[in-house]
C-alpha positions as CSV (number, residue, x, y, z in Angstrom):
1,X,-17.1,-7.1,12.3
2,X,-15.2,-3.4,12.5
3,X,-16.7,-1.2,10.2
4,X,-13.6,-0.4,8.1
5,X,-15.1,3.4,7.2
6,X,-14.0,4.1,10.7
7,X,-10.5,3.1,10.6
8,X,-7.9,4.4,8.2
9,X,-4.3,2.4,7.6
10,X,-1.3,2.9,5.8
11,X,2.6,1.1,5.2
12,X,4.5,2.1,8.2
13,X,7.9,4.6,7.9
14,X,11.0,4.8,9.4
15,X,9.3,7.5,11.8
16,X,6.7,5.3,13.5
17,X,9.7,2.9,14.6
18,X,9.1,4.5,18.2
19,X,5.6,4.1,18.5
20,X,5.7,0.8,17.0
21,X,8.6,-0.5,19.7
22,X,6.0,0.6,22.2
23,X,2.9,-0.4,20.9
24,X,4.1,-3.7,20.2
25,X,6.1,-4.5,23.2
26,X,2.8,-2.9,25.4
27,X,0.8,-5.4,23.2
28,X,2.7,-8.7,23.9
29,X,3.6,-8.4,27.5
30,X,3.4,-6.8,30.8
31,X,0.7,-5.4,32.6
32,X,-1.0,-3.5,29.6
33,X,-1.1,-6.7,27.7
34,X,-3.3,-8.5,30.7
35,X,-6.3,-5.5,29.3
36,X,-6.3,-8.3,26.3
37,X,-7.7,-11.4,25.4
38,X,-4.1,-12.8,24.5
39,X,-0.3,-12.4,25.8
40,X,2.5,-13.9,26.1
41,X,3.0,-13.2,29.8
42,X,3.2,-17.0,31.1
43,X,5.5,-18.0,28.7
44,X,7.8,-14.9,27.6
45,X,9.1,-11.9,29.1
46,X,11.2,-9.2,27.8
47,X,10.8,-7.3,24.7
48,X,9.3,-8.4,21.6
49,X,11.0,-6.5,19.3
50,X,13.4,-3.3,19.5
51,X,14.1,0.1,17.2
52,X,16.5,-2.3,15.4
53,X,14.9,-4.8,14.5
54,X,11.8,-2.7,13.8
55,X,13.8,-0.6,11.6
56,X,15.0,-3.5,9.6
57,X,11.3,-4.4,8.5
58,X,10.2,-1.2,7.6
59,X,13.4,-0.3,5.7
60,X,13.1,-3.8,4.1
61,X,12.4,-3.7,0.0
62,X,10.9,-7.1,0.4
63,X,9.3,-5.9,3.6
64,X,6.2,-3.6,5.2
65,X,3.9,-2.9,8.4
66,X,0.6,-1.7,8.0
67,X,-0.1,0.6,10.6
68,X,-4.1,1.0,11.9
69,X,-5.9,4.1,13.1
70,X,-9.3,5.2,14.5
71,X,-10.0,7.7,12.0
72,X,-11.8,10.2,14.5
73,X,-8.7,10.6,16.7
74,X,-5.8,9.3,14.7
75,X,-4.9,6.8,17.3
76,X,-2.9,3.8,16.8
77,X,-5.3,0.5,16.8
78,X,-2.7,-2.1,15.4
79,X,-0.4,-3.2,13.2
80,X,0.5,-6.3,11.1
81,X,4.5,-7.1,9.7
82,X,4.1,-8.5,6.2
83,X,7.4,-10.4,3.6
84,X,6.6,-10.9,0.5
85,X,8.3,-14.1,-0.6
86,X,7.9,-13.7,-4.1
87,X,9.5,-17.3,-5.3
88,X,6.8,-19.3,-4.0
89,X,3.9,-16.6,-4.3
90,X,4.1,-16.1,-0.7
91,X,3.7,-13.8,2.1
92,X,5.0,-14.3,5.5
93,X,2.5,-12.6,8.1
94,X,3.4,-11.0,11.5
95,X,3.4,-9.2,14.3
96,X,-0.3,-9.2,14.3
97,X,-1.0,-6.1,16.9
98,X,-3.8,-4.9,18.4
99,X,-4.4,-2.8,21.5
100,X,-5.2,-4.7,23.9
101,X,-8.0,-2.8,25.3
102,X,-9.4,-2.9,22.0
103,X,-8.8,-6.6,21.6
104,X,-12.2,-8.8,21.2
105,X,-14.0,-6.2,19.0
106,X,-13.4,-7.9,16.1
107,X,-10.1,-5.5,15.2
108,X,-7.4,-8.7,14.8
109,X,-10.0,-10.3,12.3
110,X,-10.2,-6.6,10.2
111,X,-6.1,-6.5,10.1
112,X,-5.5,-9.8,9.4
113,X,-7.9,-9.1,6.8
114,X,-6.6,-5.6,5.6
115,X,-3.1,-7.7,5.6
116,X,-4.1,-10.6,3.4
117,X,-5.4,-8.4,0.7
118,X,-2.7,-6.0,0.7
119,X,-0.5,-9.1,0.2
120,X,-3.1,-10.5,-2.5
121,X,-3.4,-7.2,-4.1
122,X,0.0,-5.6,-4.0
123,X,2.4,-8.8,-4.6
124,X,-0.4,-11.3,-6.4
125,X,0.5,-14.2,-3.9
126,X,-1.7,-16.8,-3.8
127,X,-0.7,-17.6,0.1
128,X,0.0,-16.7,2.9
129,X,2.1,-18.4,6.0
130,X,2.5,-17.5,9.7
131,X,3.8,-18.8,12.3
132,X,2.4,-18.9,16.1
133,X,3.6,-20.3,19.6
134,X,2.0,-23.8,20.1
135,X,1.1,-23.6,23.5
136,X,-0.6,-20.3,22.6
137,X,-3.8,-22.8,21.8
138,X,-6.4,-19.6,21.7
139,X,-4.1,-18.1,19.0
140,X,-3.6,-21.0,17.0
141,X,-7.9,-21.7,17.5
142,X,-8.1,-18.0,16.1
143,X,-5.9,-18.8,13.2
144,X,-7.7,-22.0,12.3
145,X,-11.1,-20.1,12.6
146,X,-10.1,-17.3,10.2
147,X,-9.1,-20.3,7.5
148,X,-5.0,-21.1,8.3
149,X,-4.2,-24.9,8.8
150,X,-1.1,-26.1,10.1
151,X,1.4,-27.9,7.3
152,X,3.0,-29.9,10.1
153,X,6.1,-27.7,9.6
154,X,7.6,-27.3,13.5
155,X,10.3,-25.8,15.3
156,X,11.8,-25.0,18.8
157,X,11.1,-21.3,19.6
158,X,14.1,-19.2,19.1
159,X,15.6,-18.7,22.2
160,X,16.2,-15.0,23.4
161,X,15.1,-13.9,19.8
162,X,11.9,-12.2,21.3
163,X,12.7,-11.9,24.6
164,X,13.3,-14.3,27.5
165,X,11.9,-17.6,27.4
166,X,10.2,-18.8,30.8
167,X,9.8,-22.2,29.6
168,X,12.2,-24.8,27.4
169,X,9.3,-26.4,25.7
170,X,8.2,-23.5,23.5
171,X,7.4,-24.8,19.8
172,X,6.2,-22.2,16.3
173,X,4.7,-24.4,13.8
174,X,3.8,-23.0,10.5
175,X,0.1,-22.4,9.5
176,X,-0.8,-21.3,5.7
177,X,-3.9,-20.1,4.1
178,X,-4.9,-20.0,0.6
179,X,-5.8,-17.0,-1.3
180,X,-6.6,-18.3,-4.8
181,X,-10.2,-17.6,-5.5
């Protein structure tokens, strides 16, 4: 595991919106991406998110990003989106980032982590959902191994939501962990 002295991380602003647009779309597809264990190259292209829509979810009362950095050189390691769906004692998690050069040192584990317990300790949720491509099987087996089951929730990908689909048969189903102790 990342040793979380070297790292620092705090709730995004309206000012990262740039570097976040980049990071992320670098993260998810194109040639950067292939520098990474996971992408959505086969299946998506296009950008997965813009300055608006980026905007909206850091401007969002309901809403934040944790932002990730190397604390010897202040450099962006990753991110994660985070809703706090406070009827059901819920957080949505998303947008789970991390540079893809970087990917495979154990840095998506450490923000998924950093993420949960922000949720836990900032909103009291007792869960907390995702959802995740389908045919993305190596996501969905990291998701299972860091303790989220599918609740047999699915749904046709939104098309041209998050760029353009290169296949018709895209599915998100819904995973969920517990965080009751």
């Amino acid at each position: 595991m990342v040793d979380l002295n070297n790292v620092t991380y705090r709730v995004a602003t309206s000012s990262d919106c740039d570097l976040l647009v980049m990071f992320v779309n670098n993260a998810y597809g194109g040639e950067i991406a292939r520098q990474g264990w996971t992408n959505a190259n086969e299946i998506i292209d296009g950008q997965r998110t813009d300055r608006n829509a980026m905007d909206v979810m850091i401007s969002n009362s309901d809403s934040i990003i944790l932002v990730v950095f190397n604390k010897s050189d202040n450099i962006l390691i990753g991110c994660v989106y985070l809703q706090h769906k406070s009827d059901i004692k819920t957080a949505y998690l998303g947008m789970l980032t991390v540079r893809p050069d970087l990917q495979r040192s154990g840095y998506g584990k450490m923000i998924l982590f950093l993420g949960e317990n922000y949720a836990k300790d900032q909103w009291n949720v007792d869960y907390i959902e995702i959802t995740v491509i389908i045919q993305r099987t190596e996501l969905v087996e990291f998701y299972n191994r860091c303790g989220y089951i599918e609740i047999g929730e699915y749904q046709p990908f939104p098309p041209d939501e998050f760029g353009r689909l290169k296949r018709n048969d895209l599915q998100i189903c819904t995973m969920k962990k517990s965080l009751k102790t």
